[in-house]
C-alpha positions in Angstrom: 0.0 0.0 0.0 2.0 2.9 -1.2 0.0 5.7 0.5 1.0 4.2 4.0 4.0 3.7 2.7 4.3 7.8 2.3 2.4 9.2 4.8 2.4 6.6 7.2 -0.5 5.3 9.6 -1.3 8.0 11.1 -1.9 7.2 14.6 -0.6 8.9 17.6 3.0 8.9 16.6 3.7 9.9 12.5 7.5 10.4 13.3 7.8 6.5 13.3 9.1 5.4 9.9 7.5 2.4 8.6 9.9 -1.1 7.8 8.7 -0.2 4.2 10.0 3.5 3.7 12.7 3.0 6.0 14.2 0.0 3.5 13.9 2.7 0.5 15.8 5.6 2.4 18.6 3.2 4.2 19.6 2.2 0.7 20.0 5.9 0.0 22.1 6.9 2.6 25.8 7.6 3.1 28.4 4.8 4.3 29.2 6.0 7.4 33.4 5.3 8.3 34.1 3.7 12.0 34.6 6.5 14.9 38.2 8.6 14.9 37.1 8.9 18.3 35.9 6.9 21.6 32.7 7.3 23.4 29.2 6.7 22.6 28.3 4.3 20.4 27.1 5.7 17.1 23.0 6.6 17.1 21.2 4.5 14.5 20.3 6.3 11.6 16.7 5.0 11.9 16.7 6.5 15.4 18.4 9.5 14.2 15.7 9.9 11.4 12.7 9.5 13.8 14.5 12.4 15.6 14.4 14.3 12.7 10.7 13.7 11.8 9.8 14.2 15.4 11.6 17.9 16.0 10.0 18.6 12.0 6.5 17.4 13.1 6.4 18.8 16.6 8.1 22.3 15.9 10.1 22.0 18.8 13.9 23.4 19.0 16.8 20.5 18.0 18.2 21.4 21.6 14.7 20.3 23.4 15.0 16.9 22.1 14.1 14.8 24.8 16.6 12.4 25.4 14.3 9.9 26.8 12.6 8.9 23.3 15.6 7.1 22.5 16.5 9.2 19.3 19.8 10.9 20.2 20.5 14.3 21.5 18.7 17.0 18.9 22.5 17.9 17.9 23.0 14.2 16.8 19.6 14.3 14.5 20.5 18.2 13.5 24.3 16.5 12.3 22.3 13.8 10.3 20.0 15.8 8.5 22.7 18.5 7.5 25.1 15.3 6.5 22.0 13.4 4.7 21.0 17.0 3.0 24.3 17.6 1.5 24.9 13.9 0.7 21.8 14.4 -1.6 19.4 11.7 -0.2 16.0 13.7 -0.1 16.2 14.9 -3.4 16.7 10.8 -4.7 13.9 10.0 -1.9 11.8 12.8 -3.4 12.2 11.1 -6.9 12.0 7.8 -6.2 8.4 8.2 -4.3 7.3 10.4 -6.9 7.7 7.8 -9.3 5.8 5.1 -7.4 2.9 7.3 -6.8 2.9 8.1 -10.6 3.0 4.3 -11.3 0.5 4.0 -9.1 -1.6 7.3 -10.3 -1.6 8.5 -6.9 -0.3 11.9 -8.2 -2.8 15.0 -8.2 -1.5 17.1 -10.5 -4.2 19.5 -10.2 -3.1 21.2 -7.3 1.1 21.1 -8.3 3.4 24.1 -8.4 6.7 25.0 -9.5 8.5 27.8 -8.9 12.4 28.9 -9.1 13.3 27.5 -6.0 13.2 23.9 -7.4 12.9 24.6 -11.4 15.3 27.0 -12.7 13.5 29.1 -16.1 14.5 28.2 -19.5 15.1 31.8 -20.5 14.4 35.6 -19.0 10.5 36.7 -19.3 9.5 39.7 -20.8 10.6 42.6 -18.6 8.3 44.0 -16.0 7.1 47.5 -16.1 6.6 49.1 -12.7 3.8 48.2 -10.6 0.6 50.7 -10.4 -1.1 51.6 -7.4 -4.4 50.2 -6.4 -5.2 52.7 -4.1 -7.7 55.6 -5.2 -6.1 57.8 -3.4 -2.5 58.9 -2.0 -1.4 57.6 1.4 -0.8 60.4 3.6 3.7 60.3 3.8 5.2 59.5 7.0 8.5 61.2 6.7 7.3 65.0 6.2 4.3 66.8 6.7 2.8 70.4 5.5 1.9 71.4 8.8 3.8 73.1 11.3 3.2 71.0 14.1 4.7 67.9 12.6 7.8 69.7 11.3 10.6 70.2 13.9 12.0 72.7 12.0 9.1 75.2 11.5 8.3 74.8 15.1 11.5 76.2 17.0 
């Protein structure tokens, strides 16, 4: 069912990534090499990626991670993301579910968007005139004034 598989049963907890999405994003992250240095083991990257999706879902700061979940400190799943982002393994996630929910014509195209954060233009459009005002009237200025009261030099 590729529609859990995306969004997940959403019960009480939607930052728990299912055996299914998490067998398509393992086999797009990076190698990690062993640790230069003692001390705690290594978190998971499962863990680390519920982390993620919990501080993204909840809005809460990476530093308020609670511990206690079991995900690694909110610097760990902040390291992650940053290493995973860079690494390039959302935009091949974002591709490869994309094409699954086409195969599957689970893709509303009526409500898509692109803009020139994600699709850079073929070539310049035509050039933009300036903007007219919609107002029927002009707004009254707030750096100077006709009257003697507002003007500190006509007053002393």
């Amino acid at each position: 069912m590729l529609v859990g598989l995306v969004v997940g049963k959403r019960e009480s907890r939607p930052w728990i990534v299912s055996d299914e999405l998490w067998s398509l994003i393992e086999s797009l992250l990076p190698i990690h090499g062993p640790k230069l240095k003692p001390g705690r083991p290594r978190v998971p990257d499962r863990q680390a990626l519920c982390g993620i999706l919990f501080v993204l879902h909840t809005g809460i700061q990476w530093e308020y991670l609670p511990q206690e979940l079991g995900f690694g400190s909110g610097m760990t799943c902040w390291r992650r993301l940053e290493a995973w982002n860079e690494a390039g393994v959302w935009d091949r996630l974002h591709v490869i579910l994309l094409a699954k929910l086409r195969a599957v014509k689970q893709i509303d195209w009526s409500r898509a968007v692109i803009d020139s954060s994600r699709v850079r233009a073929a070539r310049r459009g035509p050039k933009a005139g300036p903007a007219r005002s919609t107002a029927r009237v002009r707004a009254a200025s707030t750096t100077s004034s006709s009257t003697a009261r507002a003007s500190r030099s006509l007053s002393r």
